[in-house]
C-alpha positions in Angstrom: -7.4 16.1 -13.9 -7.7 14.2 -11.0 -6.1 14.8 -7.4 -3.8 12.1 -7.8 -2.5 13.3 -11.0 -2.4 16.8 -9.8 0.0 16.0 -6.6 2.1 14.0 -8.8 2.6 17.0 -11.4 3.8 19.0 -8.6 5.8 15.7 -7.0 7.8 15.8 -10.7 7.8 19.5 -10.9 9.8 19.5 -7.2 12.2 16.4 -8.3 13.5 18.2 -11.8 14.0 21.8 -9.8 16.0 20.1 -7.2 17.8 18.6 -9.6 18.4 21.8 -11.1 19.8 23.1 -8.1 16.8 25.7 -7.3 16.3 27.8 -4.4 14.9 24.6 -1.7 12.2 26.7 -0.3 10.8 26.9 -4.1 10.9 22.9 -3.6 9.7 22.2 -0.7 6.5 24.3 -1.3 5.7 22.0 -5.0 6.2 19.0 -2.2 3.8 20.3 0.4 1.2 21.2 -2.4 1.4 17.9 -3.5 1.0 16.4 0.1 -1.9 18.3 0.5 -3.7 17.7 -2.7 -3.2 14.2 -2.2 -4.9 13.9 1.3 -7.3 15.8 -0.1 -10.7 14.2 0.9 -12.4 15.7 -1.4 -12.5 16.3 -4.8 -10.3 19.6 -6.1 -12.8 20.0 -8.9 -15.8 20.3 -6.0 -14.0 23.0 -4.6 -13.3 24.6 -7.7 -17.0 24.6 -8.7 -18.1 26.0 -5.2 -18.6 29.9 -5.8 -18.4 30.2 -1.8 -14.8 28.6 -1.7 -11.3 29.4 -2.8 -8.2 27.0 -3.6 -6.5 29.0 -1.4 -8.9 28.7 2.0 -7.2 25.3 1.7 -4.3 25.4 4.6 -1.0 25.7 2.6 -2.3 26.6 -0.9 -1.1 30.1 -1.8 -2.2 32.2 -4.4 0.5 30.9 -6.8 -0.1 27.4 -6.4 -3.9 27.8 -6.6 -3.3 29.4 -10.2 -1.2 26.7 -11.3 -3.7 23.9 -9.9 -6.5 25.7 -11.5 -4.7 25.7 -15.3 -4.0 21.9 -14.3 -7.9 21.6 -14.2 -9.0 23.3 -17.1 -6.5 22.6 -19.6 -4.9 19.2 -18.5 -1.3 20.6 -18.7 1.3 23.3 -16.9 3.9 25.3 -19.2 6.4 25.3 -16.3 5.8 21.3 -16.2 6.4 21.0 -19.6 9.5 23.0 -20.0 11.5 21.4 -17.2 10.7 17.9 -18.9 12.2 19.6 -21.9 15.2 21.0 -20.1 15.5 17.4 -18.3 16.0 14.2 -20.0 12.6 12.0 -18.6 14.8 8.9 -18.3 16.8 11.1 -15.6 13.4 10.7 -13.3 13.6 7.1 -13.2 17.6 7.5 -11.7 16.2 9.4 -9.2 14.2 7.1 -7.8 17.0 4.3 -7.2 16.8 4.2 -3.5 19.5 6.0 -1.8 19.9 8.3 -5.0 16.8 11.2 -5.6 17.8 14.7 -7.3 21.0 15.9 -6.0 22.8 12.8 -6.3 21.1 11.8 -10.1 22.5 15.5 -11.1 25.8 14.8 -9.9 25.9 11.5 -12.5 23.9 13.6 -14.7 26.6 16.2 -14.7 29.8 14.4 -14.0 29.4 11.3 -16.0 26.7 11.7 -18.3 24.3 9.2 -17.3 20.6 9.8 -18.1 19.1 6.2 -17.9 19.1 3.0 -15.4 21.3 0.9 -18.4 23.7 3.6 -18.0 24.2 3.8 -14.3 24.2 0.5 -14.0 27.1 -0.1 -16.3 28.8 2.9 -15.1 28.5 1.0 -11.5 30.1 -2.4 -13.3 32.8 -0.4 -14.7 33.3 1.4 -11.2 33.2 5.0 -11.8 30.4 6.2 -9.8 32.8 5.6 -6.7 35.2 8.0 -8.0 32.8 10.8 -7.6 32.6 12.8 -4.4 30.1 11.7 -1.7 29.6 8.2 -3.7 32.2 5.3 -2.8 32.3 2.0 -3.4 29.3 0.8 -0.8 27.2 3.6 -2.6 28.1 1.6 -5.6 27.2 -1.4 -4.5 24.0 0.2 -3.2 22.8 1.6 -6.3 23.5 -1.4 -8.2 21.3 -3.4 -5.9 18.6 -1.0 -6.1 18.6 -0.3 -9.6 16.5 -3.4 -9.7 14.0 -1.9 -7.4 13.7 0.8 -9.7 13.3 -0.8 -12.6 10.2 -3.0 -10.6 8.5 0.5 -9.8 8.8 1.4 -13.2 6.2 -1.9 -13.9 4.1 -1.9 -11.0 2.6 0.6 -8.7 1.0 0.3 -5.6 -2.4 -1.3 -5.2 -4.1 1.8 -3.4 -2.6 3.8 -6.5 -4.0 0.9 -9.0 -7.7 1.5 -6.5 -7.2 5.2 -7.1 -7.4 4.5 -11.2 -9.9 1.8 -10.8 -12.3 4.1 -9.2 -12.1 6.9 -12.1 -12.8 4.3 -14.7 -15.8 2.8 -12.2 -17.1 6.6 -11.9 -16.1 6.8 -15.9 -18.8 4.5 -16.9 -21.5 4.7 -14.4 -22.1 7.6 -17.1 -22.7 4.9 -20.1 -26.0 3.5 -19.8 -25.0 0.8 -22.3 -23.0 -1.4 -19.6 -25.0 -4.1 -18.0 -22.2 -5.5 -16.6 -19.1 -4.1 -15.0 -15.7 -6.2 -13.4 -12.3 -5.3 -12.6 -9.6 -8.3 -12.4 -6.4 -9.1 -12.3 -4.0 -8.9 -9.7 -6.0 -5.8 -8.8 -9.0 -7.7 -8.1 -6.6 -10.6 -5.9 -5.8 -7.4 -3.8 -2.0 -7.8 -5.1 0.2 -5.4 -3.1 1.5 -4.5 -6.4 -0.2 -4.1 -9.9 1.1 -4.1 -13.2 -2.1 -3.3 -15.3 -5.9 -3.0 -14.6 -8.6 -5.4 -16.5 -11.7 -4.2 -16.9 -14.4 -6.4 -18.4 -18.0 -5.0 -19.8 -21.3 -6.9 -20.9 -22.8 -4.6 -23.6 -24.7 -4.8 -27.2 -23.1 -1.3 -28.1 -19.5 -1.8 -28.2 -18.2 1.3 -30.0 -20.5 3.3 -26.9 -18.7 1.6 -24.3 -15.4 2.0 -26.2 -15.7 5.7 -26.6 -16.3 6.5 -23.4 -13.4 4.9 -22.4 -11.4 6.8 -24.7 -12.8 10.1 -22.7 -10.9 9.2 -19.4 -9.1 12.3 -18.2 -6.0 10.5 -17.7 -5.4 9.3 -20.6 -2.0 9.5 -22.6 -2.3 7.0 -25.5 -4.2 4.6 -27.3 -2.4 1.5 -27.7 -4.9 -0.5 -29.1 -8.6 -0.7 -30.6 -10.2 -3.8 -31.9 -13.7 -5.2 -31.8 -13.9 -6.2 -28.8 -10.8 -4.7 -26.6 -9.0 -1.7 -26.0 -6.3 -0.8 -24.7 -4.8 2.8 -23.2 -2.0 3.6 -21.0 -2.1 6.5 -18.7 0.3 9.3 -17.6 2.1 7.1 -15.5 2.8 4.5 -17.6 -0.3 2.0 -16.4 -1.7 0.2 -19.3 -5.5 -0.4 -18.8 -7.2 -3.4 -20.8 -11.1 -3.0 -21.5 -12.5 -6.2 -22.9 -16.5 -6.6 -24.0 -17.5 -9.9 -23.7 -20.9 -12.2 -24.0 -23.5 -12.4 -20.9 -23.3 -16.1 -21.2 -19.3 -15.7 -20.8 -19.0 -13.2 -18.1 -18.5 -15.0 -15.5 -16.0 -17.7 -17.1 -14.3 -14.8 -18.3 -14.3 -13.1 -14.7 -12.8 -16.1 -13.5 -10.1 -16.7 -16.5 -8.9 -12.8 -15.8 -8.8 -12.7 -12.4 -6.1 -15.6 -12.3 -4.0 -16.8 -10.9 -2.3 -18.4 -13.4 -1.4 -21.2 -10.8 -4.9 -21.1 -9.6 -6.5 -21.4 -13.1 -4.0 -24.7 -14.0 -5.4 -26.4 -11.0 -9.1 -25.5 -11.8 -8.6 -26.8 -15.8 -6.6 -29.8 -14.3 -9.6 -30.6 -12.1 -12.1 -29.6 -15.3 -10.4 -32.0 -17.5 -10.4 -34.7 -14.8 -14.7 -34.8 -15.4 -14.7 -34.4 -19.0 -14.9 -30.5 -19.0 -13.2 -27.8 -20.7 -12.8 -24.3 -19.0 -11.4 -21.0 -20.9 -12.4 -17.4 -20.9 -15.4 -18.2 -23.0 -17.3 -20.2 -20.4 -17.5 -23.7 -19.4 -18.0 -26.6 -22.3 -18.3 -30.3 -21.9 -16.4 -32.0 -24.2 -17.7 -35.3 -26.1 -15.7 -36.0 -28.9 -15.0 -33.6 -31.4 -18.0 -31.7 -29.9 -17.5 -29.0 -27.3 -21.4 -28.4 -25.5 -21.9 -25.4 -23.2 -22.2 -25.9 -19.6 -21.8 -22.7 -18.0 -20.3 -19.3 -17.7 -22.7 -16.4 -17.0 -21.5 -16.3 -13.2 -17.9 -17.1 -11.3 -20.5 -19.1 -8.6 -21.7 -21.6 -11.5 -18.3 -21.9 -13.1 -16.9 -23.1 -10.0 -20.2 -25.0 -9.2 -19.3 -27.8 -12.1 -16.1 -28.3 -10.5 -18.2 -28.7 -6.8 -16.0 -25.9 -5.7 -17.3 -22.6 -3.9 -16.5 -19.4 -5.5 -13.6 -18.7 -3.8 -12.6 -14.9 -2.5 -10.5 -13.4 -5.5 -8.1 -12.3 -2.9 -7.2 -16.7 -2.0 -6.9 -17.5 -5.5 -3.3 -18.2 -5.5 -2.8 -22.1 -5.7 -2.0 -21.9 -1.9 -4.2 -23.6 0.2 -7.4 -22.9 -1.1 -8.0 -25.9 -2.8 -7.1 -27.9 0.3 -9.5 -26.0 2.3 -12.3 -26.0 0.0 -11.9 -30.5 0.1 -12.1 -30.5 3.4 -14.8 -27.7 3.5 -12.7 -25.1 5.9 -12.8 -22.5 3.0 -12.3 -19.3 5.9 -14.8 -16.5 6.2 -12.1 -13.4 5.5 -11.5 -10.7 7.6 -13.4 -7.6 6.9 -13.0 -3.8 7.7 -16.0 -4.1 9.4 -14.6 -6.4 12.4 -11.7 -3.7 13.1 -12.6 -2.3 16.3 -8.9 -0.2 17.1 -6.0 1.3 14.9 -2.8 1.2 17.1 -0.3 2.7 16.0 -0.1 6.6 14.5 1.4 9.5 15.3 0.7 13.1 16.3 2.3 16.3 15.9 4.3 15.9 18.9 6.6 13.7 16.8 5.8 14.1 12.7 2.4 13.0 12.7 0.4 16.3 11.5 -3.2 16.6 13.8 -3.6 16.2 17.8 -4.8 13.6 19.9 -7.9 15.1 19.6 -8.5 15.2 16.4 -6.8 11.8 15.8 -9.5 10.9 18.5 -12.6 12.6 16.3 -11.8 10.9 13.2 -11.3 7.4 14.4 -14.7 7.5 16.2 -16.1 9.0 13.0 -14.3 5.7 11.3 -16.7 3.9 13.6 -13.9 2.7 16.1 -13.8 1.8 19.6 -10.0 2.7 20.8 -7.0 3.9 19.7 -3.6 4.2 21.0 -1.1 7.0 20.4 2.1 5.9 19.2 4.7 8.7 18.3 8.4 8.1 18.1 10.9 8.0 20.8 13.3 9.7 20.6 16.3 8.1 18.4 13.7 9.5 16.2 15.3 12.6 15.9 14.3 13.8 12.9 10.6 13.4 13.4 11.4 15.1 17.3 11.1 12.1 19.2 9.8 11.5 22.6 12.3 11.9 25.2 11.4 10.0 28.5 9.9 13.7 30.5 7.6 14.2 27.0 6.4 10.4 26.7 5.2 10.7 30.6 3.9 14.0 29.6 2.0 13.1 26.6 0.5 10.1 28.6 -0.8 12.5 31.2 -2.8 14.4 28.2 -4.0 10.8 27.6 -5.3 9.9 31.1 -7.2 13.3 30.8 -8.9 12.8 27.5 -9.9 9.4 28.9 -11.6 10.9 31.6 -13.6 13.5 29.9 -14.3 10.5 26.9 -15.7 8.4 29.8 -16.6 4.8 28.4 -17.6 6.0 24.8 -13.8 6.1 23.5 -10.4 4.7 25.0 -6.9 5.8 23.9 -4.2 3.7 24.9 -0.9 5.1 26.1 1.2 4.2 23.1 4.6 4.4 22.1 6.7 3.9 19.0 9.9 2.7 20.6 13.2 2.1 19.0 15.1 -0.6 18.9 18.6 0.8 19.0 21.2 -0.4 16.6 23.5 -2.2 19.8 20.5 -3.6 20.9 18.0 -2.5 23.7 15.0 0.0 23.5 14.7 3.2 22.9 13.4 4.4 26.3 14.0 2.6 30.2 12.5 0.5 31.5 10.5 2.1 34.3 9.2 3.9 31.8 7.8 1.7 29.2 6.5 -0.3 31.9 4.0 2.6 32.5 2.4 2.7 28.6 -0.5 0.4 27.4 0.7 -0.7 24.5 4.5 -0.6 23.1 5.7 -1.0 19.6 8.9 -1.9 18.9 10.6 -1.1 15.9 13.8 -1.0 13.8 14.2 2.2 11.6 18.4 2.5 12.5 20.8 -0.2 11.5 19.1 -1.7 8.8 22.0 -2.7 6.9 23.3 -4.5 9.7 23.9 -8.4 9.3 21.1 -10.8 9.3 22.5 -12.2 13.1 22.5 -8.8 14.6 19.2 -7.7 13.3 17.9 -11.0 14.7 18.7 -10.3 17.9 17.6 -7.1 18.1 14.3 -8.1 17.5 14.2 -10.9 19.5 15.8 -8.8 22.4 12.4 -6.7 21.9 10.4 -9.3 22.2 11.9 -10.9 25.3 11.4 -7.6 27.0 7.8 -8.1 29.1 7.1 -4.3 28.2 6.8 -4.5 24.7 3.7 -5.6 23.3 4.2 -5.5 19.4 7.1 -5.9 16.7 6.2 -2.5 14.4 6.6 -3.3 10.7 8.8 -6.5 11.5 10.5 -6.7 8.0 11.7 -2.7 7.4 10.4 -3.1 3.4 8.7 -0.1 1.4 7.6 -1.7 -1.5 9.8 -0.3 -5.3 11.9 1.6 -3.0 13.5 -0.5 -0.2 13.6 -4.6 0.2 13.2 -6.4 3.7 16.2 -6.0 5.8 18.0 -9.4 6.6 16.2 -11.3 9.3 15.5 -14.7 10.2 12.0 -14.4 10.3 11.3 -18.0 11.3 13.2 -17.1 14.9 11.2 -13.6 15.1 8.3 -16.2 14.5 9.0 -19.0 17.2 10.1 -16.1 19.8 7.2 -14.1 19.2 4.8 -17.1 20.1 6.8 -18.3 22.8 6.9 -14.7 24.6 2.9 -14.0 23.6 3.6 -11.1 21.6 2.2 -9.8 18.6 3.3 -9.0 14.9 1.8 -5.7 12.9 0.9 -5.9 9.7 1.5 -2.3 9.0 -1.3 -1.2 6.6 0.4 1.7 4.8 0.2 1.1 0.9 4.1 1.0 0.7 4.9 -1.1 3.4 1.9 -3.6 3.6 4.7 -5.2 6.2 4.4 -8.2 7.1 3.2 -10.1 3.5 0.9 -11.8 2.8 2.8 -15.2 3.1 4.6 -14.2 6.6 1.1 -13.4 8.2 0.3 -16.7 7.3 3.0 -18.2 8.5 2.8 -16.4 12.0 -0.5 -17.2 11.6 0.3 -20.8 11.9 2.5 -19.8 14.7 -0.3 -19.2 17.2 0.3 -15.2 16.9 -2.0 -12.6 16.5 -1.9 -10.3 14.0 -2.4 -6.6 14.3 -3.4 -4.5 11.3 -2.6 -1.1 11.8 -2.7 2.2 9.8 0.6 3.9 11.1 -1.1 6.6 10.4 0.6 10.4 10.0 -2.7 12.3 9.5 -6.5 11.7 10.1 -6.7 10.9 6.2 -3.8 8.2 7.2 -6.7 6.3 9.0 -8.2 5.2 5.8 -5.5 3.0 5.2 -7.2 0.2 6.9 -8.6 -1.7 4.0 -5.7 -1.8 2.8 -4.5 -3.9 5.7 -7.4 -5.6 5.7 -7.0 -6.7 2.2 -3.1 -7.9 2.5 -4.9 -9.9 5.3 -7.7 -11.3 3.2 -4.5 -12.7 1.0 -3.1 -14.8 4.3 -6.5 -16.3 4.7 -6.8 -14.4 8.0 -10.3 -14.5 10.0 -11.4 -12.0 12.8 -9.7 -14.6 15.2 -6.4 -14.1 14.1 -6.2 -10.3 14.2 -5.7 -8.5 17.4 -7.8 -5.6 16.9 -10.9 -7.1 16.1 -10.7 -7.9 19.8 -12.9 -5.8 22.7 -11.0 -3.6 24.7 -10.7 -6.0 27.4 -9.9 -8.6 25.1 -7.1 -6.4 24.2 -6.0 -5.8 27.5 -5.8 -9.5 28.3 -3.8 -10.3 25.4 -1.7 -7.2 26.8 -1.2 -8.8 30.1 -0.8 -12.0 29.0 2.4 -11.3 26.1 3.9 -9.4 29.6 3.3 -12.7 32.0 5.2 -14.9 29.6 8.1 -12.6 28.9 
């Protein structure tokens, strides 16, 4: 019973009691459990199995919880869990996660028209009843029908750092068979897909049955779909199916390279195969004279790609973009890595809803091995996360200037904002004030259903202003719960590199914000990218890779990220986004 799995036991044990209509204070403590657990650095069986520590020295775990984690552990299950899913059709769970729905609402359908799965609220939106009820109405309608579709995705994919969770149980899982040689993950999990809808694993081994039931001893398994000779197949508790193949030494790497895909990407490479006489599948590379099909190849991706006079390309280009192009003219990138990311700019404290100081935020980014940060908490149309008004910004940057002095030249924070940009256009915060910060993020969380003109000119009002020095997560997605508010990206593009400013890809698992494809495209603009964490907690910090990785996917190098920059290479591009605006 992993972390993971416990946090999301206690996520579904808080969704059906609030559907139930239970005392909210009984609620929110399954919520904040589940928070915890999940930031958990560590393992919750290596506390468990520490006679020195209790579940409970762990800040916000009472007694009661730490029981009910503990029977999680040791038995795989809770009675209260169970019983509630019982009580509680399970289809009802997948209602409540139609955006703009969650518990109270799905019990109000649940109760009022009997609707207990997605078919059946989205013909009871069709046939217009769910305006009838109170608090619903016929944008809410429209709302739910057009996020139905969003649930309904998150019911087939989850989140690549959820995928990474998984894929590094099963990694862990079989470092314990000695009968693995070889050992691959691919897929869209191994393209760095922001998304994944099932893992690949592929083994080299001479004992198949071995490797095969050791797979069957993963703790999160909830059902054998499949087991044949060579593959099997399980899905786990929430719902991800997990494909083990065993395959040939000699065929390794072809089959590395068939699984990993594309599926545009491989057409191209057996297109280009055919053209020289070759064949290329799963099973290695063959050359084919006549009726006869002669081995070529296949125990590495390097030589597959070798008989085509192609370099192995980085899983995370292999899309049927540009790779090919690149790899002709023999400008195949060197990809960013976590290693060039010298700054994180943009997370919060608990002076807005962030959850450690600036001192501790400090302490874990150097311990991340980074050079500066810069404190960005909300302003205050924030109001729900206590937003900055202008007297606590100014104050907050004071605490700044006096951590810089006593950090002397080993560590630099940056006078940061988060600042709105209001829904009749115009930030968050004057003027005279923002002109004081070091780096300013603009950002739309207000408004987002506005019309595609007037959330276009709210961003490019933000970026005309000389004292803003990024757009914050420029498209407003969360990935299965909320689509990309209407913009006209290619304006936010052409202003952006007009005024010198610069775009965030916003690392955060659910947002990953901007895509893959627009970085590229700003890319091709001229404008720096930023990859930041947006983080909420020092835990939040680790989200880097997964920016780093949605970056790989544009193709971008260290030169086309901001933060890979020295400080004073920072502060120039600062000065010069505020000389052009």
């Amino acid at each position: 019973m992993t972390n993971s799995r416990i946090a999301d036991v206690f996520d579904e044990i808080a969704d059906l009691l609030e559907f139930q209509g239970s005392n909210p204070f009984r609620v929110r403590a399954y919520r904040n459990g589940a928070r915890i657990i999940r930031d958990l650095p560590e393992s919750i069986k290596t506390v468990l199995a520490d006679k020195q520590r209790k579940l409970t020295d762990l800040e916000g775990i009472g007694k009661d919880l730490a029981d009910k984690i503990q029977t999680l552990v040791e038995t795989g299950e809770l009675s209260q869990h169970q019983e509630l899913l019982e009580q509680v059709p399970a289809t009802v769970l997948d209602i409540m996660r139609v955006p703009g729905l969650g518990p109270k609402k799905a019990a109000v359908l649940f109760k009022e028209l009997n609707i207990e799965t997605l078919e059946q609220l989205k013909a009871a939106c069709e046939a217009e009843q769910v305006r009838q009820l109170k608090g619903f109405g016929a944008k809410t309608e429209q709302k739910i029908l057009h996020g139905i579709s969003i649930a309904s995705a998150a019911n087939e994919r989850i989140y690549w750092a959820e995928a990474d969770t998984v894929a590094g149980e099963l990694r862990e899982l079989f470092a314990g068979c000695s009968s693995i040689e070889q050992l691959e993950l691919a897929g869209s999990y191994r393209r760095g897909k922001e998304t994944v809808g099932d893992l690949d694993i592929l083994v080299v081994s001479q004992d198949v049955e071995a490797v095969m039931n050791r797979f069957a001893e993963y703790s999160d398994l909830a059902e054998v779909i499949a087991r044949g000779d060579t593959k099997m197949s399980i899905r786990t508790h929430k719902g991800l199916q997990v494909d083990l193949r065993v395959v040939a030494a000699e065929s390794f790497g072809a089959a590395l390279q068939y699984f990993t895909g594309s599926k545009d990407h491989n057409v191209v490479v057996r297109g280009l195969a055919k053209q020289r006489g070759l064949k290329i599948n799963e099973y290695g590379v063959y050359r084919v004279d006549g009726d006869k099909e002669i081995y070529v190849a296949g125990a590495t991706e390097e030589e597959v790609y070798a008989t085509l006079d192609l370099p192995c390309f980085p899983p995370e280009l292999r899309e049927s973009r540009r790779e090919f192009d690149w790899a002709s003219a023999g400008e195949l990138p060197e990809l960013i890595s976590e290693a060039d990311i010298r700054g994180d700019l943009h997370m919060h404290t608990h002076a807005t809803d962030g959850r450690a100081s600036i001192e501790e935020m400090v302490a874990a980014a150097r311990s991340r091995g980074l050079s500066y940060i810069a404190i960005t908490d909300h302003s205050q149309r924030v109001s729900m996360a206590r937003g900055l008004d202008p007297k606590r910004v100014l104050g907050q940057w004071a605490e700044v200037d006096a951590m810089n002095r006593r950090l002397g030249d080993e560590f630099t924070v940056l006078k940061g904002i988060e600042c709105d940009i209001l829904e009749q256009g115009g930030m968050d915060l004057p003027d005279d004030v923002l002109a004081q910060a070091d780096w300013v993020l603009a950002s739309v969380h207000y408004g987002q259903q506005q019309s595609r003109e007037q959330i276009t000119q709210r961003l490019l009002g933000a970026i005309e202003n000389p004292n803003v020095t990024a757009i914050a997560h420029p498209t407003g997605r969360i990935l299965n719960r909320r689509e990309a508010y209407e913009v006209d990206i290619d304006a936010v593009f052409s202003a952006a590199a007009a005024y010198g400013k610069v775009l965030e890809l916003n690392a955060n698992p659910a947002r990953l914000d901007l895509n893959d494809i627009h970085c590229a495209a700003a890319k091709s603009h001229g404008i720096p990218i930023v990859i930041n964490t947006d983080a909420h907690s020092i835990e939040g910090l680790a989200c880097m890779r997964y920016g780093v990785l949605q970056a790989r996917r544009a193709g971008l190098t260290r030169d086309d990220v901001a933060n890979t920059r020295t400080l004073a290479q920072l502060r120039s591009l600062i000065e010069s986004g505020r000389g052009n605006s």
